[in-house]
C-alpha positions as CSV (number, residue, x, y, z in Angstrom):
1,X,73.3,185.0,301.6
2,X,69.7,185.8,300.2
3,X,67.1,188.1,302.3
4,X,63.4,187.5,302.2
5,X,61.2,189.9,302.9
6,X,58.2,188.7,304.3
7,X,54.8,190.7,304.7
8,X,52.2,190.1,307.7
9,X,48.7,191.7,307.4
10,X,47.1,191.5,310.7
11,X,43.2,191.5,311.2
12,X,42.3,194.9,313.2
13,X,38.5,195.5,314.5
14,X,38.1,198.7,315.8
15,X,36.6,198.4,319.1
16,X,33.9,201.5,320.7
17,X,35.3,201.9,324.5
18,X,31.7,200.6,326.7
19,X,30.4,203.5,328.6
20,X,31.2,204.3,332.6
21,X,28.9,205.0,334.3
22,X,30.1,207.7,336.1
23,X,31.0,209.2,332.9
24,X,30.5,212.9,333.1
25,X,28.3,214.4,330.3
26,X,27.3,217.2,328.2
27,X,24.7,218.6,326.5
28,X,25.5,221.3,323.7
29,X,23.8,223.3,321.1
30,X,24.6,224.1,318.2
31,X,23.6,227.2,315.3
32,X,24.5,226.4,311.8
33,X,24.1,229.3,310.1
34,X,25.5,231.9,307.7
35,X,26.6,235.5,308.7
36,X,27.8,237.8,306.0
37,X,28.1,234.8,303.6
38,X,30.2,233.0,305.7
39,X,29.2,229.5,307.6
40,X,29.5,229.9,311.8
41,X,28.7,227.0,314.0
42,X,28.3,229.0,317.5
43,X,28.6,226.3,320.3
44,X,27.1,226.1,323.8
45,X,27.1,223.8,326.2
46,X,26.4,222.9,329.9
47,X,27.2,219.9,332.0
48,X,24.3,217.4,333.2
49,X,23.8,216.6,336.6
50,X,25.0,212.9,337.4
51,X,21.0,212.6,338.8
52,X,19.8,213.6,335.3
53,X,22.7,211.4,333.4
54,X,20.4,208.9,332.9
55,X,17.1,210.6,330.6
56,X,17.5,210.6,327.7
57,X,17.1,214.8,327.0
58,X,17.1,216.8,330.4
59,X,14.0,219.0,329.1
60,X,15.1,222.0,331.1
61,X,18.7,222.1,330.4
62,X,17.7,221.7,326.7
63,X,15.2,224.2,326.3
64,X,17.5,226.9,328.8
65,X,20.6,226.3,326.4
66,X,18.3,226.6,323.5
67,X,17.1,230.0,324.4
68,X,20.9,230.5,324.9
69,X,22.1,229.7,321.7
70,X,19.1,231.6,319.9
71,X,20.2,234.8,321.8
72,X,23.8,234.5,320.5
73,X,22.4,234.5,317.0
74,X,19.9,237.0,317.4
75,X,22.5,239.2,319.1
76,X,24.9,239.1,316.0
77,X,22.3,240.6,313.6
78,X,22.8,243.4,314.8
79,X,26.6,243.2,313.6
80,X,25.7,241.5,310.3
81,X,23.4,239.7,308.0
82,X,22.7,236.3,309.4
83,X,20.5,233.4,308.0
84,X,20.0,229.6,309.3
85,X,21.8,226.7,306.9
86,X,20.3,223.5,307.4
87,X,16.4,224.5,308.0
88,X,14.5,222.9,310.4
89,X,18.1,221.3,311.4
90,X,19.7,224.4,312.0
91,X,19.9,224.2,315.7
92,X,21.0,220.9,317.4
93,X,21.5,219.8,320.8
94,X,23.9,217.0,321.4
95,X,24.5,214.9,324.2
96,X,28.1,213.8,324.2
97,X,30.8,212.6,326.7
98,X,33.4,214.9,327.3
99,X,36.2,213.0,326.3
100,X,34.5,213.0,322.7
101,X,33.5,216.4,322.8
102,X,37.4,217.2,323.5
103,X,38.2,215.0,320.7
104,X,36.5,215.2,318.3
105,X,34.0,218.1,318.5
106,X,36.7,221.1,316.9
107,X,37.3,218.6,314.0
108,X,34.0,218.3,313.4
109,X,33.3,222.1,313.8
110,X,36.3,223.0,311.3
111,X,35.0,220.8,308.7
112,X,31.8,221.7,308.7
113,X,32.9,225.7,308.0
114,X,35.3,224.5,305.6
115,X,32.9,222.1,303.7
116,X,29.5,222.9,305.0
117,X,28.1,219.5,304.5
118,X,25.1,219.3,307.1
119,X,24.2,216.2,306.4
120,X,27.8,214.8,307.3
121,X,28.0,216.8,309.9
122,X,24.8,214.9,311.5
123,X,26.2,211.2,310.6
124,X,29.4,211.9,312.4
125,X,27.7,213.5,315.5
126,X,25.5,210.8,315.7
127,X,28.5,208.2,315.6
128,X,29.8,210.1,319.1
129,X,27.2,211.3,321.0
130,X,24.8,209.7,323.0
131,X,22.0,211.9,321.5
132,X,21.0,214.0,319.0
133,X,17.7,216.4,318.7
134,X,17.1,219.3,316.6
135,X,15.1,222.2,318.0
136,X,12.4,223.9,315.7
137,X,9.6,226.5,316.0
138,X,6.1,225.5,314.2
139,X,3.2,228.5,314.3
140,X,0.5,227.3,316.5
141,X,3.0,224.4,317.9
142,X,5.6,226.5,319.8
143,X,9.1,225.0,320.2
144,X,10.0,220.9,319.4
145,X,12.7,219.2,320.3
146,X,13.1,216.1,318.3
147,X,15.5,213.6,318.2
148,X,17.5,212.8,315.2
149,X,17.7,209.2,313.9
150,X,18.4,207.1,311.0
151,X,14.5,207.0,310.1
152,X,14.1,210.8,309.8
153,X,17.2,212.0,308.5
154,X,17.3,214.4,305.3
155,X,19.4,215.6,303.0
156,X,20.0,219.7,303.4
C-alpha cells in the first residue's frame, strides 16, 4: 500500500476588524528620549469622552496630556542627564483604541528601547491608531500640534 502526501496552500487576506462605534478610545503621549545614555519612552494617556470620540484631536486633552508628559521629563533631570531622540518628533500623541493599545502598544514600546528606530516606530503606530501628531515648540510660534502622515514623514 503506497501513501501520498498531498500539500494544500490556502489563500489568506488578512482582514482590519471595521470600527464600533461605541468603541472606547485613547489619546496618549509619548517622550522619546535618552536619559543617562539609555532610550525611555515615558507613556501617558487619558481616555476621550464618547462626545469628543468623533474630532479628530480633542485640542484640550492634547495639549493638558502634553504639559503632562513634558513635566515627567523635565522632572527626571533632576535625577539624570536627559536629551530628546527623534527632534521635532520627540513627543507624539496617539489616538488609539484600547484593544490595540493593550495589544500592541508594550511591543511596540520594547522595540523601540531595544532598537531605537524612530522612524519604525511611527509606521507601526500609524498602522494602529486612529491618529498621530507630534507636538513641537517654535520661538515666536508657541506650541504645534501636527499630525503625522505619509506626506511629511522623515527619517530621524
Amino acid at each position: 500500500m503506497k501513501y501520498v502526501a498531498i500539500t494544500i496552500i490556502i489563500d489568506c487576506k488578512i482582514i482590519k476588524p471595521r470600527k464600533r462605534l461605541n468603541q472606547p478610545y485613547y489619546l496618549i503621549a509619548f517622550a522619546l528620549v535618552e536619559q543617562s545614555g539609555k532610550r525611555a519612552m515615558p507613556i501617558g494617556g487619558k481616555s476621550i469622552k464618547e462626545s469628543e470620540s468623533n474630532k479628530a484631536l480633542p485640542k484640550e486633552l492634547a495639549e493638558l496630556l502634553a504639559l503632562e508628559i513634558l513635566l515627567r521629563v523635565f522632572a527626571k533631570t533632576d535625577q539624570n542627564q536627559t536629551k530628546r531622540i527623534a527632534k521635532e518628533k520627540s513627543i507624539l500623541l496617539a489616538k488609539i483604541s484600547m484593544n490595540r493599545m493593550q495589544e500592541d502598544l508594550p511591543s511596540l514600546k520594547s522595540e523601540w528601547i531595544s532598537e531605537g528606530n524612530t522612524q519604525i516606530l511611527i509606521n507601526k503606530l500609524m498602522g494602529i491608531c486612529e491618529g498621530l501628531w507630534n507636538v513641537d515648540y517654535t520661538k515666536y510660534e508657541g506650541v504645534k500640534i501636527e499630525s503625522i502622515n505619509n506626506q511629511n514623514l522623515r527619517a530621524n
